[in-house]
C-alpha positions in Angstrom: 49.6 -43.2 46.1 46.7 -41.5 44.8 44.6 -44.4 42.3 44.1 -43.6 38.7 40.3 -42.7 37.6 40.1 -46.5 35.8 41.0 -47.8 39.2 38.2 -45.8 41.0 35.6 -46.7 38.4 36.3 -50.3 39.2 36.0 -50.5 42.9 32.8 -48.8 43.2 31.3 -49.6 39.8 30.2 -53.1 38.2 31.2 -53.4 34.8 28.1 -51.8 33.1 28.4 -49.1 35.0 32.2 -48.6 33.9 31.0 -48.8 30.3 29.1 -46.6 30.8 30.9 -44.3 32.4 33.6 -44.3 29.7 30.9 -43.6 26.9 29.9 -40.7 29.0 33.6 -39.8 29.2 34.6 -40.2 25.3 31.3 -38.0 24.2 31.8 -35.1 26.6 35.5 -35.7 24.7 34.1 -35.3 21.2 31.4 -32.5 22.3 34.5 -30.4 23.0 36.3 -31.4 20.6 33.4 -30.4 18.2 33.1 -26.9 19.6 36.4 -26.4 19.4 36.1 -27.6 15.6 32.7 -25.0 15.4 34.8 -22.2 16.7 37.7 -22.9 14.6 35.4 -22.5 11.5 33.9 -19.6 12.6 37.2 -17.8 12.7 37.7 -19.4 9.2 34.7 -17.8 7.9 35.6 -14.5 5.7 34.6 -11.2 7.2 34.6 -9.5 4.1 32.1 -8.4 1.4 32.2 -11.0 -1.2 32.0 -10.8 -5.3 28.7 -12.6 -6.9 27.2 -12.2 -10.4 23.0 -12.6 -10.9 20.9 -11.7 -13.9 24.5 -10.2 -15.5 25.2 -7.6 -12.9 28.1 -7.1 -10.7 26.9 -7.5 -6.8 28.5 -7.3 -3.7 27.2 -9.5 -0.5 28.2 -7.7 2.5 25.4 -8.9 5.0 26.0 -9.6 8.3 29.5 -8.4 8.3 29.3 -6.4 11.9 29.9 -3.3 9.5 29.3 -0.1 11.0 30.1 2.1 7.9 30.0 1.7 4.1 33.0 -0.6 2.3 34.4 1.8 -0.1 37.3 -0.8 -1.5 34.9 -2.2 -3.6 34.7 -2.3 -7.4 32.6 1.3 -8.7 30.7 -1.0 -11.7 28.8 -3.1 -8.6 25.3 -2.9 -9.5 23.4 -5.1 -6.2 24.6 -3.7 -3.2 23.4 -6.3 -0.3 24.4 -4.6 3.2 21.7 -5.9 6.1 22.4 -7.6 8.8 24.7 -5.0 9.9 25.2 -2.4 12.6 25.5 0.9 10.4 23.9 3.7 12.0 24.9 6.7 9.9 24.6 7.6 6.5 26.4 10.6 4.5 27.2 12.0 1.2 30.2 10.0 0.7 28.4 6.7 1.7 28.0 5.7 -1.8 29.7 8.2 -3.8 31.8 5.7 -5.3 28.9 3.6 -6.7 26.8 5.3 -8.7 25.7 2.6 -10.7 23.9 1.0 -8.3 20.4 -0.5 -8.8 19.4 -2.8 -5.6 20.4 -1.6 -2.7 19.5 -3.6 1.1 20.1 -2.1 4.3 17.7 -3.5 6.2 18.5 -5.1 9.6 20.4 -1.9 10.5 20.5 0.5 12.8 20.4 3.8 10.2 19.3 6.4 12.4 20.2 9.6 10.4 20.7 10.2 7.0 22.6 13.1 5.1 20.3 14.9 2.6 22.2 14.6 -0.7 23.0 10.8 0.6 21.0 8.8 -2.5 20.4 12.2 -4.5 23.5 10.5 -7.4 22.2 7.7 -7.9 20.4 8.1 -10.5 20.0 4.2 -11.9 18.4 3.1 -8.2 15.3 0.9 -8.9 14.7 -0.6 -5.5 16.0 0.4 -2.0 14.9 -1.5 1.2 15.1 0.6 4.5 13.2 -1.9 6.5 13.9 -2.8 10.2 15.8 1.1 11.3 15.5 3.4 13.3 14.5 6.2 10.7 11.4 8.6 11.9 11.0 9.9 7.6 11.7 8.6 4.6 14.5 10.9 2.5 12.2 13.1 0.2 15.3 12.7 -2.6 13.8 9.3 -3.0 10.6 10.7 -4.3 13.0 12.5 -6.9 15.0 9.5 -8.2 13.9 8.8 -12.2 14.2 4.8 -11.6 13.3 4.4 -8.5 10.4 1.3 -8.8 10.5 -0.5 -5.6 10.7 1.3 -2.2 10.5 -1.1 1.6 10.8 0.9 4.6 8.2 -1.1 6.8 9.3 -1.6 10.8 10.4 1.9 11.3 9.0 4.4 13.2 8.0 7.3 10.3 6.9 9.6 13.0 7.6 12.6 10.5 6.7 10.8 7.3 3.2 12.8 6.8 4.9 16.4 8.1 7.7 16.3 5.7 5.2 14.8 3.0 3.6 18.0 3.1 6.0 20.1 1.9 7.4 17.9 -0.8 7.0 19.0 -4.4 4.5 17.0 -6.7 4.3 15.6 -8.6 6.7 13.3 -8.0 9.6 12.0 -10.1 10.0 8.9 -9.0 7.8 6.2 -11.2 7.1 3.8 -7.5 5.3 0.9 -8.3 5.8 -0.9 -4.8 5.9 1.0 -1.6 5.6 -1.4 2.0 4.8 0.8 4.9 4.3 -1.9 7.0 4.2 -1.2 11.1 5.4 2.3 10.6 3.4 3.9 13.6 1.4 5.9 11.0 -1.8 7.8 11.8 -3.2 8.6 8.2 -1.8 8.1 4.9 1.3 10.6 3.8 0.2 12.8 0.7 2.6 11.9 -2.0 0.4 13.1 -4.9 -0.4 11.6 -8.0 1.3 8.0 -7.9 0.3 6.4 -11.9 2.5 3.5 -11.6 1.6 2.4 -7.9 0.4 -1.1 -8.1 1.0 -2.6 -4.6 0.9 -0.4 -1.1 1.2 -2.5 2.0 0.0 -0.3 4.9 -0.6 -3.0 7.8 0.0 -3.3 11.1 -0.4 0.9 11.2 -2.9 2.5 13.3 -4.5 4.8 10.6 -7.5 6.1 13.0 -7.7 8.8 10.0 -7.9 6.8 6.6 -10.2 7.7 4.3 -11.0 7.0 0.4 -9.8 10.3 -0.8 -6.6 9.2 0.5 -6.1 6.4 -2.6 -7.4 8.8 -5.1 -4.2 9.3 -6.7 -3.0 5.9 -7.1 -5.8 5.0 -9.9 -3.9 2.2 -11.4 -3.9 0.3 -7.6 -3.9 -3.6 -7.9 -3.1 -4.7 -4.0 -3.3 -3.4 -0.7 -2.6 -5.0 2.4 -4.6 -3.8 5.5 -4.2 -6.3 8.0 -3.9 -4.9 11.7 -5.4 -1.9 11.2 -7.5 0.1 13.0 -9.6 1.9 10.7 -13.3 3.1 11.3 -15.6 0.4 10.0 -17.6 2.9 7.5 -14.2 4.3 6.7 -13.2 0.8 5.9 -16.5 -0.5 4.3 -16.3 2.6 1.5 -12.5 1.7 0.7 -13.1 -1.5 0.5 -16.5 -0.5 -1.6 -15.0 1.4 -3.8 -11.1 -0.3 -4.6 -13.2 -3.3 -5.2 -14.9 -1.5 -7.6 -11.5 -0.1 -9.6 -10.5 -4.4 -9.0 -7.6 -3.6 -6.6 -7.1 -7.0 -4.0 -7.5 -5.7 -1.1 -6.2 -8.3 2.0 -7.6 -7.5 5.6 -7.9 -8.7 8.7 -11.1 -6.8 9.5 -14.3 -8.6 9.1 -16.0 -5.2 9.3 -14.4 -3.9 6.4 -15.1 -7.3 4.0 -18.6 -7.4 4.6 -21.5 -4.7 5.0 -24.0 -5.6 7.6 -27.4 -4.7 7.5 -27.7 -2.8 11.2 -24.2 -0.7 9.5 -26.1 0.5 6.5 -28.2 3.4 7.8 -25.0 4.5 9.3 -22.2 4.2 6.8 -24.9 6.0 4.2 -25.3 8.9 6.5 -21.5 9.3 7.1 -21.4 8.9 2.6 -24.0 11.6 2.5 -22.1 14.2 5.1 -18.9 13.5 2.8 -20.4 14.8 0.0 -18.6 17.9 0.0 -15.1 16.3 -0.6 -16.4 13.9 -3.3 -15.4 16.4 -6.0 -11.8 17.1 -5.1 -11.3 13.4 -4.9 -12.3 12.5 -8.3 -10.6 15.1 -9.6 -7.3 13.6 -8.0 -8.4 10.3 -9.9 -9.1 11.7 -13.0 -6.2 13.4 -13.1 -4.6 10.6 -12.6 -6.6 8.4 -15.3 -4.9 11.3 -17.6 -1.5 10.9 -17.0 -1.3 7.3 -17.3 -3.7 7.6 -20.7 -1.5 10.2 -22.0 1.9 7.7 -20.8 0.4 5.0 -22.6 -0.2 7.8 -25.8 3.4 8.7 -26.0 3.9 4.6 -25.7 2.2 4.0 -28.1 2.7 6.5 -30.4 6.7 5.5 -30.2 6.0 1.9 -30.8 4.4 3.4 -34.2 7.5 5.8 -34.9 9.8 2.9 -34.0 7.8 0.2 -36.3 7.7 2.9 -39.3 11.2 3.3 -39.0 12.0 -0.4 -39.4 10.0 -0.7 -41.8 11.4 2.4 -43.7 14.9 0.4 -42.9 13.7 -2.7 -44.0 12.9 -1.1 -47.5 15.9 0.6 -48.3 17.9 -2.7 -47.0 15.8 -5.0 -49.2 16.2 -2.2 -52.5 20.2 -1.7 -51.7 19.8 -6.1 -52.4 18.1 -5.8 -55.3 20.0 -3.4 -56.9 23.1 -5.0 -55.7 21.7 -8.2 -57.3 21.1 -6.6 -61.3 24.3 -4.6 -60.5 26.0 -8.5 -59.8 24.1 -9.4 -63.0 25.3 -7.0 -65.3 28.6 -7.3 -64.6 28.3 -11.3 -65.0 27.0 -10.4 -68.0 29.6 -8.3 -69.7 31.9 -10.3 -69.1 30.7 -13.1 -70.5 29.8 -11.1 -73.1 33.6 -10.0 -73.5 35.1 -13.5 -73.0 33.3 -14.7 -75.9 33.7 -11.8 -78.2 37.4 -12.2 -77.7 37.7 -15.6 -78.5 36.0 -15.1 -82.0 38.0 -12.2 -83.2 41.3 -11.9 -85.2 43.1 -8.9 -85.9 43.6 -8.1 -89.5 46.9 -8.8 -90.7 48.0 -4.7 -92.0 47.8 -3.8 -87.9 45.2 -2.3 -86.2 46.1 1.6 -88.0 44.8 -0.3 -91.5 40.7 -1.4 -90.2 39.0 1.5 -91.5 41.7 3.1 -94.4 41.1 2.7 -97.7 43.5 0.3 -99.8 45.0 2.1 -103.1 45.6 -0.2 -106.1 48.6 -0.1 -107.5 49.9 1.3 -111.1 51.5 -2.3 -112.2 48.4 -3.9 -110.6 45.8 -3.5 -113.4 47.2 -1.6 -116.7 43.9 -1.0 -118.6 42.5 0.7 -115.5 45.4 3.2 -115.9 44.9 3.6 -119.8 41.4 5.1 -119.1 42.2 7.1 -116.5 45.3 8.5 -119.0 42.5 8.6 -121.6 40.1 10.2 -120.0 42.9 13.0 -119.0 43.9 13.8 -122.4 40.4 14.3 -123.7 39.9 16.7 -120.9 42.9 18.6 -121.3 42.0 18.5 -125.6 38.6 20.3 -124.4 40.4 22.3 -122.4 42.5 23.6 -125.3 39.3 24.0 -128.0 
């Protein structure tokens, strides 16, 4: 008969081993048993997109779902739209047809490799999109065209066509970006997107960018950050940039010693390369200053609505505060007449012939006073005696 494992563990163990052994037995018991538990709650985890509210908007969580396309069972009102962490690849027209309320949308952590032209072109209310971690080799130029769009990420993909198609998109832009991350996108030089007023923050590390130059940042005159780290621009190239953001006070973050600091032995050099530029000094300006114009005349029409808006409360407040007062006398007067009337009526009596008798004129009577009608008869004859003489 074949002896039970307790029975082995005693003959060739002492006691402290068998303890021992047992403990080892009981918590390769419980590490299965909490696996099992860890897969069990893994299947009980919900693999669908799931409802949340923030700031009073309608979202939709829908990260790291394994999706490969986009939900479209979802309520049409959503207004954050969270779908990274996912393995969509593909992106058409009738990806977000249904929610064209939409104002954040994430789809980084994807693999989006094409995207339909038309795909975002309806949705109008987007302020911020984040593209970041794709496969995309552009950005869709119907961004540029979107009348909200504020925020745009698409650092970590490979924008090998980004400047091309830049080229032949129509500027001025629409779009009023304020934040644009083009972080480790493989780029060579800085895309031309024209006249950007409202940029305040451009991230462009981690790029190559053998060609930057300062006429590059002319159009963005109202620039307040810009992240360089990891690039590998020219040291004079990098010295007037930094030179001449620092003088407009934009923060400018990079790795670069070269480009923080001008030596001494650089000087001679970096002045040289400034006075061979020259040439291309006056296009640049005229970028900036053009520029400089359209955020002075933005901040005209601002203003000048602030002052149409304050005159017309004002002009409200007016007519609000004389509809009171008249109200008020109006109250007044009425209060008044009928006090007026209560006590006027509580003083008068009627007189006792009815009210046809107040203004007629009372008749005496013949039997009431006899010599008055003697005289009267008198008086008649004498008048008809004349009469006869």
């Amino acid at each position: 008969m074949t002896p039970t494992l307790p029975k082995l563990l005693t003959r060739s163990c002492s006691g402290k081993h068998v303890l021992l052994a047992l403990g080892a037995l009981v918590t390769l018991t419980l590490s299965y048993a909490n696996g099992f538990a860890t897969l069990a709650s893994e299947l009980d985890k919900p693999q669908r997109c799931t409802l949340e509210r923030s700031y009073k908007m309608v979202g939709y969580n829908c990260a790291n779902l394994n999706l490969k396309e986009i939900p479209q069972s979802l309520k049409s009102t959503l207004e954050i739209f969270d779908l990274s962490f996912n393995r969509i690849r593909d992106l058409n027209r009738q990806s977000f047809t249904r929610y064209p309320d939409v104002k954040y949308l994430y789809l980084f952590e994807n693999m989006i490799q094409n995207i339909e032209e038309g795909t975002f072109s309806e949705l109008t209310s987007l302020e911020a999109i984040d593209l970041s971690n794709n496969a995309l080799k552009t950005i869709p130029l119907e961004f540029f065209r979107l009348p909200l769009l504020r925020n745009l990420y698409v650092a970590h993909n490979a924008l090998l066509d980004l400047v091309q198609d830049m080229d032949r998109l129509q500027k001025p832009i629409a779009a009023p970006l304020q934040v644009l991350n083009l972080a480790d996108c493989w780029l060579q030089r800085l895309p031309n997107f024209g006249i950007m007023p409202d940029l305040w923050q451009l991230n462009i590390s981690f790029n190559p960018l053998v060609e930057l130059t300062i006429d590059q940042f002319a159009p963005m005159c109202n620039l307040k950050s810009l992240d360089m780290n990891g690039t590998q621009t020219p040291i004079c190239a990098c010295q007037t940039i930094t030179t001449e953001l620092t003088a407009r006070r934009t923060k400018i973050v990079s790795s670069n010693p070269h480009c923080t600091l001008l030596f001494s032995s650089e000087q001679s050099i970096c002045a040289q390369e400034a006075e061979e530029s020259l040439v291309s000094v006056a296009p640049v300006r005229s970028e900036y200053q053009q520029c400089l114009e359209v955020r002075s005349s933005r901040k005209r029409d601002t203003e000048a609505k602030t002052a149409w808006f304050r005159i017309s409360m004002a002009v409200l407040a007016c007519i609000v505060v004389f509809s009171l007062i008249l109200y008020y006398f109006h109250r007044r007067n009425v209060k008044n007449m009928k006090r007026k009337q209560n006590a006027y009526g509580g003083r008068y009596k009627a007189p006792p012939g009815g009210p046809d008798t107040i203004n007629r004129v009372k008749v005496p009577s013949l039997h009431e006073n006899d010599d008055h009608v003697s005289i009267i008869e008198n008086g008649k004859c004498d008048k008809l005696l004349k009469d006869c003489d």
